[in-house]
C-alpha positions as CSV (number, residue, x, y, z in Angstrom):
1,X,20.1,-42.2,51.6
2,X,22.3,-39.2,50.8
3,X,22.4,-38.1,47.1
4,X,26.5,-39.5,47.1
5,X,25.5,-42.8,48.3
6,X,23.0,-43.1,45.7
7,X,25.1,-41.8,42.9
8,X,27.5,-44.2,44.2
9,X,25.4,-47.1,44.1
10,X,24.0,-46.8,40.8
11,X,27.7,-46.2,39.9
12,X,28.3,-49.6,41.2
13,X,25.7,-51.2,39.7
14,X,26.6,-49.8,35.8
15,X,29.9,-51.3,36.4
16,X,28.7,-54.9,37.7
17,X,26.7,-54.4,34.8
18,X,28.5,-53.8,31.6
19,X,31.5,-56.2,33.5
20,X,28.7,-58.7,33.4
21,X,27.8,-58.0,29.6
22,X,31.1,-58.6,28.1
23,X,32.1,-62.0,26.9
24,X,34.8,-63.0,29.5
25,X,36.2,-64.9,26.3
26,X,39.9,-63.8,25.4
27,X,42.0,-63.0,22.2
28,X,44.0,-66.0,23.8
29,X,41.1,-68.8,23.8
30,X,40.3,-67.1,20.5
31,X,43.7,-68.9,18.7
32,X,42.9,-71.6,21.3
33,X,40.3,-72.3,19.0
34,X,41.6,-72.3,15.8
35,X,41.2,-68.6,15.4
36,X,44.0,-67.3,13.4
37,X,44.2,-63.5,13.8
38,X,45.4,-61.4,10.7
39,X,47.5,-59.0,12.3
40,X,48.0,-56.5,9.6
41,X,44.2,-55.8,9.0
42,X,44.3,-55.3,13.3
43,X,43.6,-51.9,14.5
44,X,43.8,-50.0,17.6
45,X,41.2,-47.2,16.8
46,X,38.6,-45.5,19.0
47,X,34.6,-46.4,19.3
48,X,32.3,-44.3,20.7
49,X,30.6,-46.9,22.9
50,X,33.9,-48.1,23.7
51,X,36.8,-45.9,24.0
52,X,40.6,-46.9,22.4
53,X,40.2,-50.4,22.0
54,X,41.6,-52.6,19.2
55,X,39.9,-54.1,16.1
56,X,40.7,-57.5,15.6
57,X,40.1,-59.6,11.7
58,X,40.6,-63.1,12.1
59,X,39.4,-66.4,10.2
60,X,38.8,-69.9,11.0
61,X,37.4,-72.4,8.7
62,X,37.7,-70.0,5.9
63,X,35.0,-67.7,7.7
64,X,35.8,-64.1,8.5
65,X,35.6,-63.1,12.0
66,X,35.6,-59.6,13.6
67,X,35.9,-58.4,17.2
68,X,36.5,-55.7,19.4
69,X,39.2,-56.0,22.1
70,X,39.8,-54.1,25.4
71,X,43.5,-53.1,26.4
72,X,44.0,-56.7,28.5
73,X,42.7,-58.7,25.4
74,X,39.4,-59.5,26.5
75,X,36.4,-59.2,23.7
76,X,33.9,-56.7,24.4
77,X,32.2,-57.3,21.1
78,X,32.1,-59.9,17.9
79,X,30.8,-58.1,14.9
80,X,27.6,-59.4,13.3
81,X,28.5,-62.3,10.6
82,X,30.3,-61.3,7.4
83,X,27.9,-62.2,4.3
84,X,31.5,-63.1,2.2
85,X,31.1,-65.9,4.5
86,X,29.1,-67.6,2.3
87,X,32.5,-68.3,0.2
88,X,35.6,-68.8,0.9
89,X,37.8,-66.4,2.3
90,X,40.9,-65.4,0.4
91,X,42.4,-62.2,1.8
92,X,41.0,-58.8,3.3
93,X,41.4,-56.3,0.9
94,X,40.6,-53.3,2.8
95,X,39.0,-51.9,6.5
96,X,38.0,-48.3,7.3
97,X,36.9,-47.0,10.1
98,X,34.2,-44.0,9.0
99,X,31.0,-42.1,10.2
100,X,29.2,-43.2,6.7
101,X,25.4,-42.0,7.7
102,X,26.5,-38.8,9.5
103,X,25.5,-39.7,12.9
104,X,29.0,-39.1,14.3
105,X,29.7,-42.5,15.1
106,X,32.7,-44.3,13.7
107,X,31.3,-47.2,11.1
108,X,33.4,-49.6,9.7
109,X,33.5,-50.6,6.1
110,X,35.4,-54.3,5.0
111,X,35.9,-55.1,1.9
112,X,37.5,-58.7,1.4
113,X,38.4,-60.8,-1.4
114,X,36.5,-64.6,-1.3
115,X,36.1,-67.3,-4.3
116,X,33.8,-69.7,-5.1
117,X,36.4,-72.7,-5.5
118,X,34.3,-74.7,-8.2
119,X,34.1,-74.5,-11.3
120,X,37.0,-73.1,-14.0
121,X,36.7,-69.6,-12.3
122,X,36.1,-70.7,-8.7
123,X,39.5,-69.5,-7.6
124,X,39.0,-65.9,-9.3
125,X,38.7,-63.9,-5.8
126,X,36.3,-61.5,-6.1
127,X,35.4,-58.8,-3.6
128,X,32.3,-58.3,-1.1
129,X,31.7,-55.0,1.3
130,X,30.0,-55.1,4.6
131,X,29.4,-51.6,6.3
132,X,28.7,-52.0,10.0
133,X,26.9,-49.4,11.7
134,X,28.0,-48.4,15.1
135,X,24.7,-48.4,17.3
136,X,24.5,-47.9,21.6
137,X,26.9,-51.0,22.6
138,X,27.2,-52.5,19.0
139,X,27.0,-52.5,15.6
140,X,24.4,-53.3,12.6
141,X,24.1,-54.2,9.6
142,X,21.7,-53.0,6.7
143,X,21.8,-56.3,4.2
144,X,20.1,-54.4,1.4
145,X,22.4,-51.8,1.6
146,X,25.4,-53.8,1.1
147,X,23.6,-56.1,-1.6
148,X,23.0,-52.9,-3.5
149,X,26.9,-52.2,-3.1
150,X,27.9,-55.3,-3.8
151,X,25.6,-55.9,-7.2
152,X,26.4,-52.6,-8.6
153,X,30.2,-53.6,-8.0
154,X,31.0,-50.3,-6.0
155,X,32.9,-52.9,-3.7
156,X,36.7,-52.2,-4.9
157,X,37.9,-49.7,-2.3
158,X,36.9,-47.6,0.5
159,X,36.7,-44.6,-1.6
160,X,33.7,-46.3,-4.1
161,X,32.0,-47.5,-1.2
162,X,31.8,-43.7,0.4
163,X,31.2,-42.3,-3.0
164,X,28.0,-44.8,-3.2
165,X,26.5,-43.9,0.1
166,X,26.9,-40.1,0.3
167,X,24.0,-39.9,-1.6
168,X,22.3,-42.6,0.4
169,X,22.5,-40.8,4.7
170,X,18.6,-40.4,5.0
171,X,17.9,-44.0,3.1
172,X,20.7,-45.5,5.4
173,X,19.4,-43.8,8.6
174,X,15.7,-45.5,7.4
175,X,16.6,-48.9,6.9
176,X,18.6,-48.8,10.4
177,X,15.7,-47.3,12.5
178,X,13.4,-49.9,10.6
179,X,16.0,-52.9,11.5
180,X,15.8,-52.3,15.5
């Protein structure tokens, strides 16, 4: 077999395989389902492992839910689950898109707004920050770390969250390799 036909061939089979690997769910069965998408915390951005594709929030049953999305709407990707999940969502207050341990790959950092809803301050919303690590066809997420963000209540905004983990790149960069 000639060097191009092999080339070819294991061309071909990269392609049958990532087509194979991607959910052949759409953004359309997505509301089908109940999902409704937040379209201003929606972004077209660019991934590493994925080229321009768009970030999509969206919630059902008070539950946040995150995806990537190709150009023709199909999802390449769901983002691991949300720990403000364990409340009740109320509203996203912020989403970045940053390289936060300095391995020049695009993270992203939420920061939403859930509440309780019992007791006399169970509608007080209250924010929680999930960094997602971009990894080779994925993403990761260190629950420590954003325990440790979260309880020292460097959750506000983007720039607390960046200010907290600059110090943080070789601890990150441990906890990830130690989470594969």
């Amino acid at each position: 077999m000639s060097r191009i036909k092999l080339i070819l061939a294991v061309c071909i089979m990269f392609i049958m395989i990532h087509n194979s690997s991607a959910s052949s769910e759409s953004l359309g069965e997505l509301k089908e389902k109940g999902v409704y998408i937040i379209e201003e915390q929606s972004f077209v951005t660019n991934f590493e492992s994925w080229g321009k594709v768009k970030f999509i929030s969206g919630v059902m049953d008070e539950k946040m839910l995150f995806f990537i999305v190709d150009q023709e709407g199909s999802i390449l990707y769901q983002l691991p689950e949300f720990s403000g999940n364990d409340w009740l969502f109320h509203e996203i207050r912020a989403i970045s898109f940053k390289d936060v341990n300095n391995d020049k790959l695009k993270d992203i950092i939420i920061i939403a707004d859930v509440i309780t809803g019992v007791g006399r301050e169970g509608a007080i919303p209250f924010p929680i920050c999930n960094i997602y690590f971009q990894q080779k066809g994925g993403f990761k997420r260190i629950n420590t770390l954003d325990d440790q963000i979260n309880d020292a209540s460097k959750n506000k905004d983007i720039k607390m969250v960046l200010e907290f983990t600059k110090d943080k790149v070789d601890y990150i960069n441990k906890l990830l390799e130690n989470t594969k």
